[in-house]
C-alpha positions as CSV (number, residue, x, y, z in Angstrom):
1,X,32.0,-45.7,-73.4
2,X,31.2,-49.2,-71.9
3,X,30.3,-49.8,-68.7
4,X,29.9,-53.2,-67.3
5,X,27.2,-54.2,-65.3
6,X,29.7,-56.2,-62.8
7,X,30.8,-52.5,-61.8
8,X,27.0,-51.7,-60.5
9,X,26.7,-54.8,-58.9
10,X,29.5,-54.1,-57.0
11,X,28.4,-51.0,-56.0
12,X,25.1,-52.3,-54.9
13,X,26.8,-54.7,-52.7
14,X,28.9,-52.3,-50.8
15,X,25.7,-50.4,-50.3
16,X,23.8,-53.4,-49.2
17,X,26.6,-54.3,-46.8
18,X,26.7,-50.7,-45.4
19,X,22.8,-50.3,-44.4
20,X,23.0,-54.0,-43.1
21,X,25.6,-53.0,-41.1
22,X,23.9,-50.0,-39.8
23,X,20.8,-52.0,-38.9
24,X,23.0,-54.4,-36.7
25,X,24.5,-51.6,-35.2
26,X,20.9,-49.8,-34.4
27,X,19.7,-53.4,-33.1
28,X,23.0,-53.9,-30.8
29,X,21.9,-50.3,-29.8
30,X,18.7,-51.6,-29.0
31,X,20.4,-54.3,-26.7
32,X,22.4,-51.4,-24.8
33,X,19.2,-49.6,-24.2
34,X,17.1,-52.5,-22.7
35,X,20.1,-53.1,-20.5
36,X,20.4,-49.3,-19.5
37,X,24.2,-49.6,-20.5
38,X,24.9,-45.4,-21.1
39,X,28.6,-46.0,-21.9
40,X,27.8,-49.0,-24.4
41,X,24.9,-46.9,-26.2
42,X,27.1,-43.7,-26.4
43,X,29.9,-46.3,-27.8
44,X,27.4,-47.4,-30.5
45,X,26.3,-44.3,-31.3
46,X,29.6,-43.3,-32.4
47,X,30.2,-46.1,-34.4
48,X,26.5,-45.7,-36.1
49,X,28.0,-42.0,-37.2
50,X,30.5,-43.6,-38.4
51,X,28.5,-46.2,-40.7
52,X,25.8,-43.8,-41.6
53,X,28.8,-41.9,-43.4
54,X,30.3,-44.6,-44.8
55,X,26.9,-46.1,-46.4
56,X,26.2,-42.5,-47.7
57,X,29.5,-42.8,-49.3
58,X,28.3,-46.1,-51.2
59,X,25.5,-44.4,-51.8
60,X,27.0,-41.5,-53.6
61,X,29.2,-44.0,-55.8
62,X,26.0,-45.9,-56.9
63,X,24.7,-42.8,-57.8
64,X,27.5,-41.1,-60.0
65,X,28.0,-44.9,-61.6
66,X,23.9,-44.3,-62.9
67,X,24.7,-41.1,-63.8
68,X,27.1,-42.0,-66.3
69,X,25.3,-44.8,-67.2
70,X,21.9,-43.1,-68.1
71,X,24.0,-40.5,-69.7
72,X,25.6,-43.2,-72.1
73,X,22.4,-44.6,-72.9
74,X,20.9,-41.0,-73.5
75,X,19.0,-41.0,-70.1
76,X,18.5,-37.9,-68.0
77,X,21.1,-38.0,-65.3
78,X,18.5,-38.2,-62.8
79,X,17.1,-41.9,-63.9
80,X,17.3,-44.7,-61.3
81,X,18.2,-47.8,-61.3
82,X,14.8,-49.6,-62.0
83,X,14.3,-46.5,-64.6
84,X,17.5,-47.6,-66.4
85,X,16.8,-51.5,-66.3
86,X,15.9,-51.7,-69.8
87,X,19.5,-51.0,-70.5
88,X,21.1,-54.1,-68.7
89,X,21.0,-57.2,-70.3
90,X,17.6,-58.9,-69.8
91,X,19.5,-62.2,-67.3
92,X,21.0,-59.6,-65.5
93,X,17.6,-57.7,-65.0
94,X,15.9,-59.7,-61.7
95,X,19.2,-59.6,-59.9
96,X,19.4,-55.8,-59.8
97,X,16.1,-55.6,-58.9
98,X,16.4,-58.0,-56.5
99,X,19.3,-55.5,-55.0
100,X,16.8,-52.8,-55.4
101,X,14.3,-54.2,-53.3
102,X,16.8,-55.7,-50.4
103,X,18.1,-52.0,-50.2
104,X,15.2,-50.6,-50.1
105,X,13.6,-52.5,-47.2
106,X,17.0,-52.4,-45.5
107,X,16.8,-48.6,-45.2
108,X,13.3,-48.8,-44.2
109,X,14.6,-51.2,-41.1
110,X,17.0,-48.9,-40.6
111,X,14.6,-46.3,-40.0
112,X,12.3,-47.7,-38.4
113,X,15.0,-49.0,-35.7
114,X,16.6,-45.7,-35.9
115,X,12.9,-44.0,-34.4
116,X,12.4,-46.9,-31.7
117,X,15.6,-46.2,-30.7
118,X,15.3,-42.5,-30.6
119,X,11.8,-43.1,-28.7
120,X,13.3,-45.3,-26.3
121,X,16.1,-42.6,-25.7
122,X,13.6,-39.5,-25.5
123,X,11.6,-41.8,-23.2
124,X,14.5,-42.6,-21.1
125,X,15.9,-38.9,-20.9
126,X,12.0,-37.8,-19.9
127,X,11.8,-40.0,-17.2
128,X,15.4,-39.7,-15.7
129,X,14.4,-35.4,-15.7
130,X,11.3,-36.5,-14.2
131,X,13.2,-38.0,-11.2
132,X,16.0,-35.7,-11.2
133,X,12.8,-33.2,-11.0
134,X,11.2,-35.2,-8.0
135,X,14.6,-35.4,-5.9
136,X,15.8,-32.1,-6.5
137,X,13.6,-29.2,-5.3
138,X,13.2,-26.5,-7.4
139,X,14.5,-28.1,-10.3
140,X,12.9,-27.5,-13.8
141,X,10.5,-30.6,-15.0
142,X,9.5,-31.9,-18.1
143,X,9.5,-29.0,-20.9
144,X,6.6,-30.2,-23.6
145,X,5.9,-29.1,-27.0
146,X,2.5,-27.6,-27.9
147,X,1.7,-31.2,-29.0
148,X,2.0,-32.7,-26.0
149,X,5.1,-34.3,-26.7
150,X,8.4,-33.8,-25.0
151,X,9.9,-30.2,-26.6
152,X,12.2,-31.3,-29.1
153,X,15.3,-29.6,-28.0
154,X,15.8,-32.2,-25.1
155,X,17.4,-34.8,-27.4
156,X,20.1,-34.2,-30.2
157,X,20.4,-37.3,-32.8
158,X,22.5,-36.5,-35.7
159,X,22.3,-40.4,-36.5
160,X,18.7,-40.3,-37.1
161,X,18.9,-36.8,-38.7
162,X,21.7,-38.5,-41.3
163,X,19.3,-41.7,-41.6
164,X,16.4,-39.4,-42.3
């Protein structure tokens, strides 16, 4: 069975395009946040759902692509990319690491955009309870977590529990 490299490369760039996608829609986020739009950052949320599913699909095709791949060569199923470069003709070799690399620090932009926002939000939701608290009598303040932090029930974000 021969699989041609232009097939992973592919792959890679639909994977690439997804997370850089999902880091301009966490940084438009951003924008909605600092501008205390609610309807705009709900919108955006919806729409980073959205991406976060789609990129895991690219993800999942990159991986089943290397899985056959490492299997053909008589690699364990689990082998990634860089693990399998030996396999890939040598000019092709520092353009699929240079794919490894971009994705990788894509996803860690993503995640580390993905917690600012998510801190900005937590933030936002303490101090709109904390007001709420102040012009309401009798109304329940700030619940906090044994480590001092905000309980984490408060805030729900299945975005940054699909990011990781």
């Amino acid at each position: 069975m021969i699989m041609e490299s232009s097939e992973i490369v592919s792959l890679l760039r639909q994977e690439m395009s997804g997370y850089g996608c999902l880091l301009a829609l966490f940084d438009e986020q951003q924008g909605h946040l600092w501008r205390r739009d609610v309807d705009q950052v709900l919108h955006t949320a919806a729409i980073i759902d959205q991406q976060v599913l789609e990129a895991g699909q690219y993800r999942e095709a990159r991986e089943t692509w290397l899985v056959t791949f490492a299997r053909a060569h008589a690699q364990p199923g689990g082998s990634t990319l860089r693990q399998l470069l030996p396999f890939f003709p040598a000019d092709e070799r520092p353009m699929l690491e240079a794919f490894i690399d971009e994705i990788n620090h894509l996803i860690h932009r993503v995640r580390r955009r993905a917690r600012q926002n998510h801190a900005f939000m937590e933030k936002m939701l303490e101090l709109h309870r904390e007001l709420v608290g102040g012009t309401a009598p009798g109304s329940a303040g700030a619940m906090y977590a044994p480590s001092g932090r905000v309980a984490a029930e408060l805030v729900s974000a299945p975005s940054l529990q699909q990011v990781g």
